[in-house]
Structure formats: structure tokens, C-alpha cells
N, C-alpha and C positions, 0 to 999 in steps of 0.2 A: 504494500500500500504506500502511498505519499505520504509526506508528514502532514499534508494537511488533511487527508480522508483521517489518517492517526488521530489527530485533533479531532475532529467533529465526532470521532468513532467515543475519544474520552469525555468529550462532553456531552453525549449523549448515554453514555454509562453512567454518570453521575446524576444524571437529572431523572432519568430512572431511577437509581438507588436512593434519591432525594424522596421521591413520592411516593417508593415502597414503604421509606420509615415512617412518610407523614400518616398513611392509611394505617399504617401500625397503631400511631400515638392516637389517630383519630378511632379506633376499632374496627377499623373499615378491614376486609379481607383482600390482598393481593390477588388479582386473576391474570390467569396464564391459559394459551389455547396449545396444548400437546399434540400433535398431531388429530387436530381437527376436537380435541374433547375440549370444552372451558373446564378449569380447575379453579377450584379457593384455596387459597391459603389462609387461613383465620391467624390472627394476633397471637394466640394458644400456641400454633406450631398446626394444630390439626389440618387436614386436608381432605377437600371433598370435592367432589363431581356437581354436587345441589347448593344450592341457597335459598334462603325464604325473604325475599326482597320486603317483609313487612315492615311496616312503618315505625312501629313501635322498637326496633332493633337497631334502626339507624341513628344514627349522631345529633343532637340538637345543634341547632345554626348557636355560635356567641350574639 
């Protein structure tokens, strides 16, 4: 690669890893598509295939 594909390849690792923590600190589940499945990652470590988008489970606005 270029140094600059380099570049934009580590700023874009970062900005990723930025929003995975925020979803962390927020409760929010990291999602990942695996060849073709959507996956969660819950804040716990646990991992699943489903989610319950209900309202009551999500984050209140500050």
C-alpha cells in the first residue's frame, strides 16, 4: 500500500475503535455482519445472532 492508503487505512481503524468503546460506555451492542449473519456483541462480552430493539432497553438521550 502507499503511505497515504497507510494513513487513511489508520484513521479509519481508530475511528472504529472510537465508536466501538462509545457503544460500550453507552450499552449499546457492537454489530458485525460475518459472512452474511448480523452478530451482537453486548457490553457483557456475550454474543448473539438476535436482538430485541425495544425501547425500554435503549439509552436515555442526556
Amino acid at each position: 500500500m502507499t503511505k497515504l492508503a497507510d494513513k487513511i487505512t489508520r484513521i479509519g481503524n481508530r475511528a472504529v475503535k472510537k465508536a466501538q468503546c462509545e457503544n460500550i460506555r453507552q450499552g449499546l451492542p457492537n454489530v458485525y455482519s460475518i459472512n452474511g449473519n448480523i452478530i451482537f456483541v453486548f457490553p457483557d462480552g456475550t454474543v448473539s445472532n438476535k436482538y430485541d430493539f425495544n425501547q425500554k432497553d435503549l439509552p436515555k438521550n442526556k
